[in-house]
C-alpha positions in Angstrom: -3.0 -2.9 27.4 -6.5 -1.7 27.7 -8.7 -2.7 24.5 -11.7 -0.9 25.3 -12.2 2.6 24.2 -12.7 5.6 26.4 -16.3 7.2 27.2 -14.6 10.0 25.1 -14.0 7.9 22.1 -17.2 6.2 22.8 -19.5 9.6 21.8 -17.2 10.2 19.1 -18.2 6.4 17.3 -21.7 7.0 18.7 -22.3 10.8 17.4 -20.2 9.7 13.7 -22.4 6.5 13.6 -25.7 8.6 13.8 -24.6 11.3 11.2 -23.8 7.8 8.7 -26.9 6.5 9.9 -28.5 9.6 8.9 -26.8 11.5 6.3 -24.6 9.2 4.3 -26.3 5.7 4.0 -29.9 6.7 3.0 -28.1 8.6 -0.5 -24.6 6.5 -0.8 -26.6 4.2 -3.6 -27.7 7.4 -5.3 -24.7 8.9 -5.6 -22.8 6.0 -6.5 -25.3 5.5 -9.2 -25.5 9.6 -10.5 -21.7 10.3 -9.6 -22.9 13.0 -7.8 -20.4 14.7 -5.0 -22.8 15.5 -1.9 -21.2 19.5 -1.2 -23.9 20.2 1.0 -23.4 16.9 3.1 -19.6 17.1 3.4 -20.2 20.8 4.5 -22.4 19.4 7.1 -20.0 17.2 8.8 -18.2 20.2 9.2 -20.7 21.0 11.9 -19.8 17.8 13.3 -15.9 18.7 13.5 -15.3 15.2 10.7 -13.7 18.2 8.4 -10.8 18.8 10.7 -10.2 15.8 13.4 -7.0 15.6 13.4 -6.0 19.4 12.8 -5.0 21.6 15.6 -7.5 23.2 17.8 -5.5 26.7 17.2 -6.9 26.6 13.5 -10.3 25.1 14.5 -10.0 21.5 14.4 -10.5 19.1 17.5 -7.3 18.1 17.3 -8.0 14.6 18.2 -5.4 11.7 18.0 -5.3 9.5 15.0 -6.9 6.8 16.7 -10.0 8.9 17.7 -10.0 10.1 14.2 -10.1 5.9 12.8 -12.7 5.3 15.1 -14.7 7.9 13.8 -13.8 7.6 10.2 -15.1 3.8 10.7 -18.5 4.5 11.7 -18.6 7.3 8.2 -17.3 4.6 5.7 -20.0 2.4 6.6 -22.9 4.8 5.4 -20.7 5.8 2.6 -17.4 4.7 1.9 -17.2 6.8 -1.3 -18.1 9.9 1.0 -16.4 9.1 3.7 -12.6 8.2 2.1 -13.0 11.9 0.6 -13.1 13.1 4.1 -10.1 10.8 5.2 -8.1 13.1 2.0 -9.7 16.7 2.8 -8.3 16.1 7.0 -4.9 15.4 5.4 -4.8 18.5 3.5 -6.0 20.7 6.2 -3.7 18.9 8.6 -0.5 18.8 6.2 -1.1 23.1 5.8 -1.8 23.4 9.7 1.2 21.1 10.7 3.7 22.7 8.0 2.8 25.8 6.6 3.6 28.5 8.3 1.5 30.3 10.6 0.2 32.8 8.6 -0.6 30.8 5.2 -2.4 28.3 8.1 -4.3 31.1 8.9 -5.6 31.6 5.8 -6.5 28.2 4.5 -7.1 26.1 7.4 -10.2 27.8 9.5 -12.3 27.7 6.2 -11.2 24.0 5.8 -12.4 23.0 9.0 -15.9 24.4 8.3 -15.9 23.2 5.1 -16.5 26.1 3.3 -13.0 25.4 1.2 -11.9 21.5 0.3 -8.7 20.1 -0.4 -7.2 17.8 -2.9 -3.9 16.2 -2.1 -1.6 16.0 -5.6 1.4 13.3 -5.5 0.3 10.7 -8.1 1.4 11.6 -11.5 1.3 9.3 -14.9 4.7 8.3 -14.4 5.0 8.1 -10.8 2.0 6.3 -8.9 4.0 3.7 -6.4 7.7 5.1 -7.1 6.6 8.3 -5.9 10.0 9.9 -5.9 10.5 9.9 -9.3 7.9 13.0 -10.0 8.4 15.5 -12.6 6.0 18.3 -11.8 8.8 21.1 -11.5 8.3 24.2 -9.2 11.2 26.9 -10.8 11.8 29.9 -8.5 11.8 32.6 -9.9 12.1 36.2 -7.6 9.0 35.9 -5.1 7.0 32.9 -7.0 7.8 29.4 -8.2 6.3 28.7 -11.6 4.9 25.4 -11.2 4.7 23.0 -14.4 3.4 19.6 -15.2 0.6 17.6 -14.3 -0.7 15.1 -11.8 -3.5 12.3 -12.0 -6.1 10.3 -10.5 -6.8 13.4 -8.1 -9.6 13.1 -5.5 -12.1 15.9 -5.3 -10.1 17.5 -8.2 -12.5 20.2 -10.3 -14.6 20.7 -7.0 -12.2 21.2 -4.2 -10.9 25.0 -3.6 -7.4 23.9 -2.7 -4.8 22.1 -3.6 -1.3 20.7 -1.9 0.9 19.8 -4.6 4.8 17.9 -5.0 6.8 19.3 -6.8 10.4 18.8 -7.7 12.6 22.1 -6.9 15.9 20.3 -7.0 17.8 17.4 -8.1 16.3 13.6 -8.8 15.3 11.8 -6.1 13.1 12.5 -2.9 15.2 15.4 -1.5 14.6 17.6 -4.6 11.0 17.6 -3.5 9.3 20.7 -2.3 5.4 20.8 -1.2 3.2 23.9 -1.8 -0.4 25.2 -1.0 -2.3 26.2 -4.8 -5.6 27.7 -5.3 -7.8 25.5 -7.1 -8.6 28.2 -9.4 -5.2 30.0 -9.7 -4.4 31.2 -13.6 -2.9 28.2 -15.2 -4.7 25.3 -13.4 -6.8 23.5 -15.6 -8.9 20.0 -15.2 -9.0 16.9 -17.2 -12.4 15.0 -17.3 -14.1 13.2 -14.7 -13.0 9.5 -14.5 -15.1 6.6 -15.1 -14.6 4.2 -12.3 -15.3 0.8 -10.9 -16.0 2.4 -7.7 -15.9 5.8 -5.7 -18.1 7.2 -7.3 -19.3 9.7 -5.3 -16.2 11.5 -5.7 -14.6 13.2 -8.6 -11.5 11.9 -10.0 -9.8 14.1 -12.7 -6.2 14.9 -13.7 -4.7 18.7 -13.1 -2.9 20.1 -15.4 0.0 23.0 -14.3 0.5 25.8 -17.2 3.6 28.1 -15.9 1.5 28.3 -12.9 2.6 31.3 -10.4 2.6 30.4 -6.9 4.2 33.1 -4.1 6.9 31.6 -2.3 5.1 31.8 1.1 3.1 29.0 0.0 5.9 26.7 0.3 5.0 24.5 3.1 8.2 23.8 5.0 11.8 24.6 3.2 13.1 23.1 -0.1 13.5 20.0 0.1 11.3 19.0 2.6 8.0 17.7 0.3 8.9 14.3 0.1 9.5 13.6 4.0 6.0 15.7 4.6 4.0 13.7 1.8 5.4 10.5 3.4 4.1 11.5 6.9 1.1 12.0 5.2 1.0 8.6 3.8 1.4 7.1 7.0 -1.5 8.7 8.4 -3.4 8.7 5.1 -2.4 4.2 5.1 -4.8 4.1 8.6 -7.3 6.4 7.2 -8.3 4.4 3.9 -7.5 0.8 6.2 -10.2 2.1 8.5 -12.7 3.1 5.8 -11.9 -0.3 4.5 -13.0 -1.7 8.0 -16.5 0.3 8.0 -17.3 -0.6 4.6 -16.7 -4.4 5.5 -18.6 -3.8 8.9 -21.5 -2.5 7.1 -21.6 -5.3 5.0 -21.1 -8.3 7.3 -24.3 -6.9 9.2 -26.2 -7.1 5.7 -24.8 -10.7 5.5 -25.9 -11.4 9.4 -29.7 -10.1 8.5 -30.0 -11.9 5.3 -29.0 -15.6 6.6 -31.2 -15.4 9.5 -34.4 -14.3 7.0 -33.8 -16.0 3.8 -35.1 -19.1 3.6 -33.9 -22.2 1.9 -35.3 -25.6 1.6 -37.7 -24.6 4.7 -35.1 -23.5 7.0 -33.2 -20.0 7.6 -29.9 -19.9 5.6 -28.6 -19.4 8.9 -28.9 -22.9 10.2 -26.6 -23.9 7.4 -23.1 -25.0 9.6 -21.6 -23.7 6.1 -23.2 -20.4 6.8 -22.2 -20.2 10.0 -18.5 -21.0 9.5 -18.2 -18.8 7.0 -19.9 -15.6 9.0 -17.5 -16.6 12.2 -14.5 -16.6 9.5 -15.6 -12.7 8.6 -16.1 -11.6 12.2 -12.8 -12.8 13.0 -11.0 -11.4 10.4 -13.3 -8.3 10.8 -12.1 -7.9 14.4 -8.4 -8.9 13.2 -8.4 -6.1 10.8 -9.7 -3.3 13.2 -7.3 -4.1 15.6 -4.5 -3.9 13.6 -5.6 -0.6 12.5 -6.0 0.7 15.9 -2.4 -0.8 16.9 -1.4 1.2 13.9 -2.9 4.3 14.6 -1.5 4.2 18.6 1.8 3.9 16.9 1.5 6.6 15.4 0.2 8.8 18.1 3.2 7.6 20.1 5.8 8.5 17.3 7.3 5.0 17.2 10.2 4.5 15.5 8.6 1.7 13.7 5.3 3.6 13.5 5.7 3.4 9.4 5.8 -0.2 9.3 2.9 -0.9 11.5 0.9 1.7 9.3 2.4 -0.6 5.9 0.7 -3.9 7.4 -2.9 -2.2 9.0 -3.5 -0.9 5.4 -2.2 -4.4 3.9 -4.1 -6.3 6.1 -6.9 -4.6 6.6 -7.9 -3.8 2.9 -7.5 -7.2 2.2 -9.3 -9.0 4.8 -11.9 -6.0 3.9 -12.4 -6.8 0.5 -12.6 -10.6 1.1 -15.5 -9.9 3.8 -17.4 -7.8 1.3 -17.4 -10.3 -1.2 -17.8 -13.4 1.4 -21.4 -11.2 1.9 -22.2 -10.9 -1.6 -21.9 -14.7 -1.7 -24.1 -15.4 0.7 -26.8 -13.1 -0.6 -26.4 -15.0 -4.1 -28.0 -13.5 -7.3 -29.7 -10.8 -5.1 -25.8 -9.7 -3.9 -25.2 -8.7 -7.6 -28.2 -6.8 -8.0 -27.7 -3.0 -7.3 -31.0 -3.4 -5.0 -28.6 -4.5 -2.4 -25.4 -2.6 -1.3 -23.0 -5.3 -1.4 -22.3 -5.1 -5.0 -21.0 -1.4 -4.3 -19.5 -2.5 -1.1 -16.8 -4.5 -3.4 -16.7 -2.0 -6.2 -15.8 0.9 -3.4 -13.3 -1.4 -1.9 -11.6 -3.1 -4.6 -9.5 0.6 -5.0 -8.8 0.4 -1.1 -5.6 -2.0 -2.0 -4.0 -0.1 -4.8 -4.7 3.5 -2.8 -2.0 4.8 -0.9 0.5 3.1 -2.1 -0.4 -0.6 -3.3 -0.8 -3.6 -1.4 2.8 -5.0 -3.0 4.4 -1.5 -2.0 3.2 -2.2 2.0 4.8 -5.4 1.6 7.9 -4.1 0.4 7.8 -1.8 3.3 7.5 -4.1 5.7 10.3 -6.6 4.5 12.5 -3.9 4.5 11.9 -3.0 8.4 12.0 -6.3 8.9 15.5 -7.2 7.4 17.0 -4.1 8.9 19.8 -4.5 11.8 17.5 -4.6 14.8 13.9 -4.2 13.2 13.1 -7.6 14.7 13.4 -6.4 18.4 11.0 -3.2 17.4 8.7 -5.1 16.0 7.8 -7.5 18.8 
């Protein structure tokens, strides 16, 4: 096992640390604060390739592996984590399309994606399905050449803004195998858009509901056969679980190093908070968990590259873990700021609003668990899990 990362990966963190650095942290307060959703940003890390990491080279992306992607999507979610989760969604949209559309609806969608001059919004979560996914009632009816798509799905990202769409959709029986997937225009007749959401946190995103009005989409926008929607949003999931775990790590990253400055310039009763053993034990509790968290992550996101048979598991506990240990880090440094860390002067109140979400996203913390126990009490899940 080699820990350290490549000279490769190493001007990926570097060169997505430097567009944070630059382009995300200065505004993330300002957005947060106006709800605004930077277009003109986002279509600048297109330039940097963060629109399309892990899609295909053949449609324009740099097709890196899901670990180089975490790495990179790290280094974002600390100048914005807002920002930078959106980006996490948009690379699953254009990878989903590239990885099981056919070639020539890839063709049509993904290029602009990885330039950024169209965005995606992935569509699973509806009112009545959030966790229990596979209970959906959006219904796709073919009729002739198109599927007439009705129902509605909520607590969309990007939703109102974004020019395309992936949508579930239920072309069969109940359960997961009567669930199709399909690539809709944003703006196709039909599609309409509840208001934006007021949130705790991401607010530099839209979050809105779609509505689906005898919706007409052509068949060839079926990604994969009939049927196949559920196993493609689940392999999304997986890779979408490390995404918002890493963001989780950034955001936590960014705001132990707040937490680092502060206790060495603060002073209290003539003496650096950081001379304070309490201080001190509770900053090496953060970086240790910190470290704990990324790790996991990365372990995650290797599985996943290397198509393990328990790769879904791992992915379950990294986003468990790591949003969890995450949030507690975030709010460990608004402690130690004290007053100051609930004033919006300072980012670490919006550090723990913008995380708070990272545990229910993407399935919930309790679903992960579930997850995992059942790997665990499956004949022979122990040995694959060592």
């Amino acid at each position: 096992m080699d820990f350290a990362l490549s000279e490769d990966q190493l001007a990926f963190q570097q060169s997505a640390r430097d567009f944070a650095e630059r382009e995300l942290a200065p505004l993330a307060a300002e957005w947060d604060a106006e709800s605004i959703f930077p277009l003109d940003v986002i279509r600048k890390s297109g330039d940097m390739g963060f629109l399309g990491l892990y899609t295909p080279e053949a449609y324009g992306g740099l097709g890196l592996s899901r670990l180089d992607s975490a790495i990179v999507f790290e280094e974002l979610a600390a100048g914005c984590t807002s920002t930078a989760a959106y980006l996490t969604i948009h690379n699953m949209v254009s990878w989903m399309i590239a990885s099981f559309g056919s070639q020539q609806l890839a063709e049509q969608w993904v290029p602009k994606m990885v330039t950024g001059e169209v965005l995606g919004s992935y569509c699973l979560t509806e009112p009545g399905a959030g966790s229990d996914a596979a209970s959906l009632k959006t219904r796709a009816e073919k009729k002739g050449e198109v599927y007439v798509l009705n129902g509605g799905k909520m607590f969309i990202s990007g939703a109102g803004s974004t020019q395309v769409l992936v949508v579930m959709a239920r072309t069969g029986g109940p359960g997961p195998k009567g669930i199709s997937a399909f690539v809709v225009p944003a703006d196709a007749p039909g599609v309409s858009y509840g208001k934006k959401e007021k949130k705790m946190g991401w607010n530099s995103q839209p979050t809105r509901a779609i509505t689906f009005d005898n919706v007409e989409i052509p068949v060839a926008n079926r990604l994969g056969e009939e049927g196949q929607g559920f196993a493609f949003a689940m392999k999304g999931l997986d890779g979408g679980r490390i995404n918002i775990a890493t963001c989780a790590v950034g955001t936590a990253q960014a705001a132990l190093n707040a937490a680092q400055r502060y206790v060495q310039e603060r002073q209290q009763f003539g003496h650096p908070l950081a001379e304070l053993q309490t201080v001190q034990f509770r900053l090496a509790d953060m970086l240790t968990e910190l470290v704990a968290a990324r790790q996991m992550v990365r372990l995650a996101a290797w599985k996943l590259d290397s198509a393990s048979a328990d790769a879904t598991a791992y992915c379950a506990m990294a986003k468990r873990l790591a949003t969890d240990l995450s949030f507690n880090i975030a709010n460990n440094a608004l402690q130690l700021f004290g007053g100051y860390g609930y004033l919006q002067d300072f980012p670490l109140e919006r550090h723990v609003r913008d995380l708070r979400v990272h545990q229910i996203l993407e399935g919930t913390n309790e679903v992960m668990r579930m997850i995992v126990a059942r790997k665990l009490l499956q004949d022979g899940a122990l040995e694959t899990l060592r």
